[in-house]
Each structure stands twice: as C-alpha cells, then as structure tokens.
N, C-alpha and C positions, 0 to 999 in steps of 0.2 A: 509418521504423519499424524497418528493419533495422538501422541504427546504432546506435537506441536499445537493443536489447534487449542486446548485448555491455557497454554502458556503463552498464547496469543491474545487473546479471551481475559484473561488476566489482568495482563500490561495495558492490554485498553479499556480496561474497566477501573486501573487503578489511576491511569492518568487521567482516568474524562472526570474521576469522583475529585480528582484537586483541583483542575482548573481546565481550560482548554489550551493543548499542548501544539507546538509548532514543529509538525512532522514533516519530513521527507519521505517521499515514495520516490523510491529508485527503481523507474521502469527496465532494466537492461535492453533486454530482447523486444523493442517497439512494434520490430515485424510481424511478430507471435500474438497470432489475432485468432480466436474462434468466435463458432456462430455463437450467441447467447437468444434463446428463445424468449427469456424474460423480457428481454430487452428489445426483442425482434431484429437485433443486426448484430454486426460481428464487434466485438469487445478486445482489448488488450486484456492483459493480467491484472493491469493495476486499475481497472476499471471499477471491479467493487468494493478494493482496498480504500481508494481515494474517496469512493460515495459514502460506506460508512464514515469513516474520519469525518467528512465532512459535516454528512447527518447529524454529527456527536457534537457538533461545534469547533470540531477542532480546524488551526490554519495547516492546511496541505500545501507543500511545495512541489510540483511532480517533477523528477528530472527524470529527463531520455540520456540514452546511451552512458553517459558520464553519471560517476558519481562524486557531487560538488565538492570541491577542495577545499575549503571550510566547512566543516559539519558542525562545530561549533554551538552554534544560533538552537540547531532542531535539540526539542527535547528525547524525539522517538525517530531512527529511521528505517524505513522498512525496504529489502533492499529484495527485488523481483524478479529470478533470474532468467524467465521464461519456461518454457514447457519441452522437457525432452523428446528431439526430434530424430529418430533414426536416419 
C-alpha cells in the first residue's frame, strides 16, 4: 500500500500537468459505505477518488457495479474494489 499511494500521486500529477483527463472510477462494491467524519455521513470508496479528480478539473465518469465495455474514450481508469469484509 505504500507503493501504491506515490504511484498514484504520480499519474495524477502527470495527467492534470497536460490537460484535463476523462477518467473512470469504477465503484465495484456501491454497498461498501463507511462513516466519514470529515464529511459527517457515511461515504462509498470512490467518494474522495471522484472529489479529487474533480477538484483537478478533470471529467469523471462514475460507474457502479459494471465495469463499461468500452474503456476506450477514459484516458485514466481507476477501478475500486471495496474494503475487505470478513
């Protein structure tokens, strides 16, 4: 996990420096909700994936359960599997 978050860090530092990119976030698991205090209510996963993106200028596509059969079109997609549930 600690790899990942620099190598994520990256890619969205190097698509917002060219232009604003047309990303997919691929929610899987919709049902997969916790509390977020910042927020003061309960959040999905892809909840501060999609705000940044946004923030940055970029166009976010969210899709639930499916992931769209044309990928095509996104230049980034980021794909959310949910939070491991015993």
């Amino acid at each position: 996990m600690k790899t990942l978050v620099p190598v994520v860090v990256l890619l969205l530092a190097g698509v917002g420096a060219v232009r604003a990119a047309d990303v997919c976030v691929w929610n899987y698991d919709v049902l997969d909700r916790f509390y977020d205090p910042q927020v003061g209510d309960s959040i999905d996963c892809a909840y501060w994936v999609e705000r940044t993106l946004t923030d940055q200028g970029h166009n976010v596509t969210l899709a639930t359960q499916y992931l769209p059969a044309d990928i095509s079109g996104f230049d980034l997609v980021f794909c959310l599997m949910g939070w491991y549930r015993c």
